[in-house]
C-alpha positions in Angstrom: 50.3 39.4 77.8 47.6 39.6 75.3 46.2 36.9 73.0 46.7 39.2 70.4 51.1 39.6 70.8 51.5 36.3 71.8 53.6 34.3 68.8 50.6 32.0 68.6 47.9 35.0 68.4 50.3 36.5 65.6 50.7 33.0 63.6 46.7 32.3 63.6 46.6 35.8 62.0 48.8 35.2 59.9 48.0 31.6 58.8 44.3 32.4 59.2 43.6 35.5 58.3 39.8 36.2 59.1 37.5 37.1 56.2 35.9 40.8 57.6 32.6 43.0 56.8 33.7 45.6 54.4 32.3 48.7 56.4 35.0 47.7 59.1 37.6 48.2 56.6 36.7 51.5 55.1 36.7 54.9 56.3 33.9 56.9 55.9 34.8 58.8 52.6 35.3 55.4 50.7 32.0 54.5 51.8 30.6 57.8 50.9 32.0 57.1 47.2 30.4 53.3 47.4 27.0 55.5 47.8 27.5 57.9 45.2 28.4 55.4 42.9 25.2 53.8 43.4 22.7 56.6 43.0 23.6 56.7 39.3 23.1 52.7 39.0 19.6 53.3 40.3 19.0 55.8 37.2 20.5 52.9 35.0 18.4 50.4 36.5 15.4 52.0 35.9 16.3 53.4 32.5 17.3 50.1 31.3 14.5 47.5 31.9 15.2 45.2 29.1 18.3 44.4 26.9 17.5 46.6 24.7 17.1 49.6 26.6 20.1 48.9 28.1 22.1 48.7 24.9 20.3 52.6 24.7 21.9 53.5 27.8 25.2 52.7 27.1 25.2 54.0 23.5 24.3 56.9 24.5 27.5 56.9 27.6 29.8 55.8 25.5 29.6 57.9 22.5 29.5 60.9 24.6 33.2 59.5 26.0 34.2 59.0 22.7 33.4 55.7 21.4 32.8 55.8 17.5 31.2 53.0 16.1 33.7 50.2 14.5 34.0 49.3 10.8 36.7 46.5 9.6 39.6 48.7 8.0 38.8 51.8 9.6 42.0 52.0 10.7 43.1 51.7 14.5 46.0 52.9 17.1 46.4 53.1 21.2 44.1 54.9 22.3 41.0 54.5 20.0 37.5 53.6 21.2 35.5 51.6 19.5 31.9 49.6 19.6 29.6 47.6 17.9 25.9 47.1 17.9 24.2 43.5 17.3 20.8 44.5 16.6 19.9 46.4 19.3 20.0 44.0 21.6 24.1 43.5 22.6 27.1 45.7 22.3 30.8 45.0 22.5 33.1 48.2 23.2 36.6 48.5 23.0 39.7 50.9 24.2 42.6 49.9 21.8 46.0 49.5 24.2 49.7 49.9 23.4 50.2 46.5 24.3 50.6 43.8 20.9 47.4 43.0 20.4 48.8 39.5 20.1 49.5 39.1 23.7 45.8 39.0 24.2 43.1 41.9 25.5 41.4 42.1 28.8 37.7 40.9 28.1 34.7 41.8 30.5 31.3 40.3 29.8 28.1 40.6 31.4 24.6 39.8 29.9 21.7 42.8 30.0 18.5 40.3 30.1 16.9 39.5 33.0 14.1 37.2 34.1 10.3 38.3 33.0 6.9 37.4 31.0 7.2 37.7 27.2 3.7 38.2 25.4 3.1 35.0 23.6 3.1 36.0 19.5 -0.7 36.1 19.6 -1.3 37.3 23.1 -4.6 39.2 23.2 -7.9 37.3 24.6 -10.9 38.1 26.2 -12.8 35.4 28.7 -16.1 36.4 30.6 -15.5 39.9 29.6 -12.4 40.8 30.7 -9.4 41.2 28.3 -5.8 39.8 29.2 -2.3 39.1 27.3 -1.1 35.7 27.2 2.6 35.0 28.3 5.7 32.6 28.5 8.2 33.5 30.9 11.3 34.1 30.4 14.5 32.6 32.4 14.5 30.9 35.7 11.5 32.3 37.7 9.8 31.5 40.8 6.3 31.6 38.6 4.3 32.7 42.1 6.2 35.7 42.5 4.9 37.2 39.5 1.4 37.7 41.0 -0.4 40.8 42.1 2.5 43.2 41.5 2.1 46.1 38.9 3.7 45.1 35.5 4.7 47.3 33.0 5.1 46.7 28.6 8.0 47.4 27.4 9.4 46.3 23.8 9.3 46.9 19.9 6.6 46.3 17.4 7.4 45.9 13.8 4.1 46.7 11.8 3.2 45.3 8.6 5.0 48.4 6.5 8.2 47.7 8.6 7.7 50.4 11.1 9.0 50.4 14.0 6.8 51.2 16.9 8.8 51.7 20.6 6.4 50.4 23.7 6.9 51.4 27.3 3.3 51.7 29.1 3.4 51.7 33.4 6.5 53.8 34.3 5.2 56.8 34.3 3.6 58.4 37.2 0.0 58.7 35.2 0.7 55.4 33.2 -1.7 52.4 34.0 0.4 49.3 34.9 -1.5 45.4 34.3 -1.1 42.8 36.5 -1.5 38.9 36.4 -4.3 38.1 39.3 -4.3 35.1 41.8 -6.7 33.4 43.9 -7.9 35.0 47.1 -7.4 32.8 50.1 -10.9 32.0 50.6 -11.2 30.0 47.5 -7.8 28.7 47.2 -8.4 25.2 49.3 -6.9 23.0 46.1 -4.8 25.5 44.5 -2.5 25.3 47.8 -2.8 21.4 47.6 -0.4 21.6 44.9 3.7 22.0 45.5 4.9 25.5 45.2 6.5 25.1 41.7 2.9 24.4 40.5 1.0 27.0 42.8 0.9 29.1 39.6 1.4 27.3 36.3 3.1 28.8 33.5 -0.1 29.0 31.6 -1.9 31.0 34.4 0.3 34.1 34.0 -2.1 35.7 31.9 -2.1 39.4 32.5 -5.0 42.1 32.9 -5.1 44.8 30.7 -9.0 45.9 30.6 -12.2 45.1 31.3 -14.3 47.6 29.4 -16.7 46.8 26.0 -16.8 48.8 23.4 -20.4 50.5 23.3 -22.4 48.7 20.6 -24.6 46.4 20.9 -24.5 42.7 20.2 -20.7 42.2 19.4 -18.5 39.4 20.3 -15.2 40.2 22.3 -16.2 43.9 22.8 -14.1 43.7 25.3 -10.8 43.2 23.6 -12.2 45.3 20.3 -11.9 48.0 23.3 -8.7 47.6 24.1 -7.4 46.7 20.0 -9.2 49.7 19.6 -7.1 52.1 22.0 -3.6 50.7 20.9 -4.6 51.3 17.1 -5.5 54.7 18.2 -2.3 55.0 20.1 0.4 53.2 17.7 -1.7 52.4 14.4 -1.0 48.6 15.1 -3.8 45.7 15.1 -3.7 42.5 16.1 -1.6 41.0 13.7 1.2 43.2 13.9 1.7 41.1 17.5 3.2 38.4 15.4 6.4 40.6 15.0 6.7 42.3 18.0 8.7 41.4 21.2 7.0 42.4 24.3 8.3 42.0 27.7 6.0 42.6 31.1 8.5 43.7 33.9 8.2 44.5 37.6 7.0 48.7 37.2 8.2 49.7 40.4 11.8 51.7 40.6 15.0 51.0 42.1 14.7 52.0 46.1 17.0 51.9 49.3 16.3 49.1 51.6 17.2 49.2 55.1 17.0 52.0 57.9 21.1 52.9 57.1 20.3 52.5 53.2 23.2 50.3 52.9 21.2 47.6 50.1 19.1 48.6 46.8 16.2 46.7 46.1 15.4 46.1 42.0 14.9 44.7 39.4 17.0 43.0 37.2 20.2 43.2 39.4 21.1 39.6 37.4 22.7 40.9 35.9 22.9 44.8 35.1 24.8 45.6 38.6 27.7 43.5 36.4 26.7 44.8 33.2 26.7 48.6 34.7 29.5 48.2 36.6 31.9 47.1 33.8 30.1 49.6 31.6 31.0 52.2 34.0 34.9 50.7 33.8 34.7 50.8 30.1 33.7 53.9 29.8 36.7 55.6 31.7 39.2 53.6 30.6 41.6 56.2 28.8 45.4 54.3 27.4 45.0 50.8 28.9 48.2 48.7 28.5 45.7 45.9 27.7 43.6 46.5 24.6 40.2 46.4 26.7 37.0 44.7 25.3 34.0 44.9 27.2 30.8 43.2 26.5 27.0 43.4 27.1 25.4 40.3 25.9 21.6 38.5 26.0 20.2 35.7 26.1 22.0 34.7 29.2 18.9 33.1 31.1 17.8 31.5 28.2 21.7 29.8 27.7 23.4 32.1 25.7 21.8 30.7 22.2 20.5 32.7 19.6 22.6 35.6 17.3 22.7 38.1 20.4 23.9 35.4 22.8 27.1 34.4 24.1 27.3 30.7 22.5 26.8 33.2 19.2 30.0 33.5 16.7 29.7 37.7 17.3 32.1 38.2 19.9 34.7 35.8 18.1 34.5 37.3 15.2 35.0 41.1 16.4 38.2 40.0 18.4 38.8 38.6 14.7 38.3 41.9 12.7 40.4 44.2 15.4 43.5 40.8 15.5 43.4 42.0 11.6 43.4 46.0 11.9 46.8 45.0 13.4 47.8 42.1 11.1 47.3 39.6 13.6 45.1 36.3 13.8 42.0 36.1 15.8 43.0 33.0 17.7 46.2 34.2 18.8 44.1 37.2 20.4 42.0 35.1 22.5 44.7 32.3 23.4 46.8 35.0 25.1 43.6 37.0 26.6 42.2 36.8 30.1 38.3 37.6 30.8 36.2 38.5 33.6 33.1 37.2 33.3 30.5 39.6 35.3 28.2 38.2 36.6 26.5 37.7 40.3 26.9 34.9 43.0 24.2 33.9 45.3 24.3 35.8 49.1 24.1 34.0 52.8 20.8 34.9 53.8 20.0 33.7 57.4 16.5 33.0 56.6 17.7 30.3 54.6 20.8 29.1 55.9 20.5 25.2 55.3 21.1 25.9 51.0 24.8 27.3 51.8 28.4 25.7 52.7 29.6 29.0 55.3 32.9 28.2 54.7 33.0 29.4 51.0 29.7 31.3 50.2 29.8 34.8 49.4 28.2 37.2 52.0 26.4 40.8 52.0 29.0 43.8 52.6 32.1 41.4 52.0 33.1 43.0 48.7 33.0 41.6 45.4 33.0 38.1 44.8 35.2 35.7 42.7 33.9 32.6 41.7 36.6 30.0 40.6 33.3 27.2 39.2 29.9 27.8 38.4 27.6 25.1 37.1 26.0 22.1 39.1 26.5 18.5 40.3 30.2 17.6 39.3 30.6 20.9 38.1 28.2 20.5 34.8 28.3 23.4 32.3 31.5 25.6 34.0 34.4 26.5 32.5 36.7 25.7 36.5 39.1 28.9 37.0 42.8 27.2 37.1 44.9 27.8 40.1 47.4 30.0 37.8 44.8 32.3 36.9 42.9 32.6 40.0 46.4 33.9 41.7 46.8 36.2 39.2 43.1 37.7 39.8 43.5 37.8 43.7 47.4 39.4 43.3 45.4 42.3 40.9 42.7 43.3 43.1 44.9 43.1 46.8 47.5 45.5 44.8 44.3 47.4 43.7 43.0 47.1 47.5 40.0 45.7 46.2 37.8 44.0 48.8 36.9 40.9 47.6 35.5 37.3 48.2 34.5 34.0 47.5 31.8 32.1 46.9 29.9 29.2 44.9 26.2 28.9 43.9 25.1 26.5 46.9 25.9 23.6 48.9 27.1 20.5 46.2 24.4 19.1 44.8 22.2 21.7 46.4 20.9 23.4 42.9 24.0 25.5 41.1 23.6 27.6 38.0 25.7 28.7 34.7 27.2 31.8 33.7 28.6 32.8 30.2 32.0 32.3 31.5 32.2 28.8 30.2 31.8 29.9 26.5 34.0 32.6 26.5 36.5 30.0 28.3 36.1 27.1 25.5 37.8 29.8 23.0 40.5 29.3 25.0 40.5 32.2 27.1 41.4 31.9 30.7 38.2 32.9 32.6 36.9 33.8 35.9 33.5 34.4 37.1 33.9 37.5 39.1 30.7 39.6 40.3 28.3 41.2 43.2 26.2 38.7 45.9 22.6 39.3 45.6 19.7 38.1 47.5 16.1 36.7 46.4 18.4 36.0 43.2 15.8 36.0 39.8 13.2 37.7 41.9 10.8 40.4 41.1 12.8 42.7 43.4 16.5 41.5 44.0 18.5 43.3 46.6 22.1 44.0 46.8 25.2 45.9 48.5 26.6 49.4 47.6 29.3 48.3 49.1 29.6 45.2 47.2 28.5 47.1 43.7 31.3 49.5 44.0 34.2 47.1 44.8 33.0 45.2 41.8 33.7 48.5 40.0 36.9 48.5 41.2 37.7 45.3 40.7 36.8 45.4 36.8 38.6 48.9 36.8 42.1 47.8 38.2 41.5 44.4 35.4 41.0 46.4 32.5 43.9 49.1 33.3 46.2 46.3 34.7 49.7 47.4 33.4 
């Protein structure tokens, strides 16, 4: 008799049911849709390098589905899509339900910022003839990484007249891209004396962007007059329209397959636009939820969520506020009887690095998407903690939905951990769960991640937000 029929081989399956790659349980059409998905998140991810270009993106998506933009008193009933704007740089969209509004909505939220080098607000400089920006990096960044890869400018500049000027220089095929330099190896004796959080400081990622004077004699900073000189020719700005600009330098390279099968995309900014695109994508085909559905694309995230456009803002509160009173309801009775997925990604087992991660409960490549019960760090610091009632009713959803899903945590205790904005959309007393796709080399240049993994987390946002 086999292992497998004997009542002890039956009872360890059933008492201890085996966690199982993801390709193993899907047949080869699923799979096929877990690709095709992921072409168009590639277009996204390199359409939408910053926050505010992603807010484009899905401005432009939604109103073509629909979506008209909300205004208090406007009037709402089942069915009705709605969005707002905060300034450019966030978005909240809803699909009203037939549901009581009272008995809560189903709330996605991911954030649309990513790690990168923000000019400084007077960036431009020229030393021994060659002209470079000044920066302060943005978010948790390994400061290294950011070396000798081609860097692109993207970002607004508001002029002195209040013009608007729209920046986007190195995507192009014929754009130039910029770069911040490093030592060569032959010189770099002391500089690899120091620890690798100091191997670049903060205040060495200055960035290239010429070297040519401009041709008169006897001038001071010809250099950068050069350069000053081009951009005024190009957008009409000078120098001291920098003080009201925002200027991010990103990675320039595009979204690519990794891997002989082309099972993983490599990118940018996967933390955390595979969450924001993925319940974007829900949103936007979301047609007579039960649930009114709110979804929403926040920034600020690796910064902690301050600031008007960030999570720890009043924004978000208030807009549940103004729909609770299209309906005659109270804002607070909303979001004490809503539930929320917060999207956002979990750190992957990578076997180069083994030592960081528990096995028993990380989250691995291929095994679906994953759902987090606690974020934060040493005792739990700065998470909102999933109960047990709610995380039942998250697993029962998605194994109805045949979801393939996981769990995981952000390293071994005491290890390092991280936040999410789960715990602020928690403390307005909405039951919250951190739910999202695994991703290695985490706040990276060039993150990599699943298809398989980024279209279950689609799914699993999908089957939340039309839950009936």
């Amino acid at each position: 008799m086999s292992k497998e029929t004997t009542n002890g081989g039956k009872l360890k399956e059933l008492l201890m049911p085996k966690r199982k790659n993801a390709v193993l349980r899907l047949d080869e059409a699923e799979i096929t849709r877990c690709d095709e998905f992921c072409e168009q998140y590639k277009v996204f991810l390199d359409a939408a390098k910053t926050e505010r270009e992603a807010v484009d993106y899905a401005l432009d998506l939604i109103e073509k589905k629909g979506f008209k933009e909300f205004r208090p008193g406007m009037g709402l009933k089942p069915g009705d899509k709605v969005y707002v704007n905060n300034r450019g740089k966030a978005i909240i969209m809803a699909v009203i339900g037939t549901e009581d509004i009272r008995n809560g909505v189903r709330l996605c939220a991911a954030h649309i910022d990513s790690p990168r080098l923000d000019l400084k607000q007077c960036p431009v400089y020229e030393d021994t003839e060659m002209a470079l920006f000044k920066t302060h990096y943005y978010g948790g960044i390994k400061k290294y990484q950011w070396t000798v890869i081609p860097l692109a400018l993207h970002g607004v500049i508001i002029k002195a007249d209040g013009s608007k000027v729209n920046v986007k220089i190195g995507e192009d095929e014929n754009d130039p891209v910029f770069c911040v330099n490093d030592l060569l190896p032959h010189l770099a004796a002391d500089q690899m004396k120091r620890n690798l959080a100091q191997g670049i400081k903060g205040e060495e990622l200055n960035i290239v962007i010429g070297s040519r004077p401009f041709k008169e004699d006897d001038l001071s900073e010809a250099v950068k007059l050069n350069i000053l000189n081009i951009l005024y020719n190009k957008y009409g700005i000078t120098e001291s329209d920098f003080l009201s600009a925002e200027l991010e330098a990103v990675p320039a390279f595009k979204a690519k397959d990794v891997g002989f099968d082309r099972s993983l995309i490599g990118s940018y900014g996967h933390d955390d636009r595979v969450c924001a695109y993925t319940a974007l994508m829900a949103a936007a085909e979301c047609e007579n939820p039960k649930y009114t559905s709110v979804t929403i694309l926040t920034d600020k995230e690796e910064t902690g969520s301050d600031g008007n456009t960030g999570l720890q803002s009043a924004y978000l509160k208030y807009f549940i506020a103004d729909i609770a009173a299209e309906f005659g309801a109270e804002g607070r009775t909303v979001l004490s009887n809503s539930q929320c997925m917060s999207a956002d990604v979990n750190a992957a087992f990578d076997p180069t690095f083994p030592d960081v991660m528990d096995r028993r409960n990380c989250a691995f490549i291929n095994y679906g998407v994953v759902v987090t019960k606690f974020t934060g760090s040493r005792g739990k610091a700065g998470t909102s903690d999933a109960s047990a009632e709610f995380v039942g009713k998250v697993r029962s959803l998605l194994d109805r939905n045949n979801v393939i899903w996981q769990t995981g945590e952000l390293g071994k205790v005491d290890m390092g951990g991280g936040g999410t904005v789960a715990a602020y959309i928690a403390n307005l007393n909405v039951d919250t769960i951190d739910v999202g796709v695994p991703v290695l080399s985490m706040h990276a240049p060039f993150e990599t991640v699943s298809k398989i993994d980024v279209y279950m987390t689609f799914r699993a946002f999908e089957a939340f937000i039309n839950e009936k």
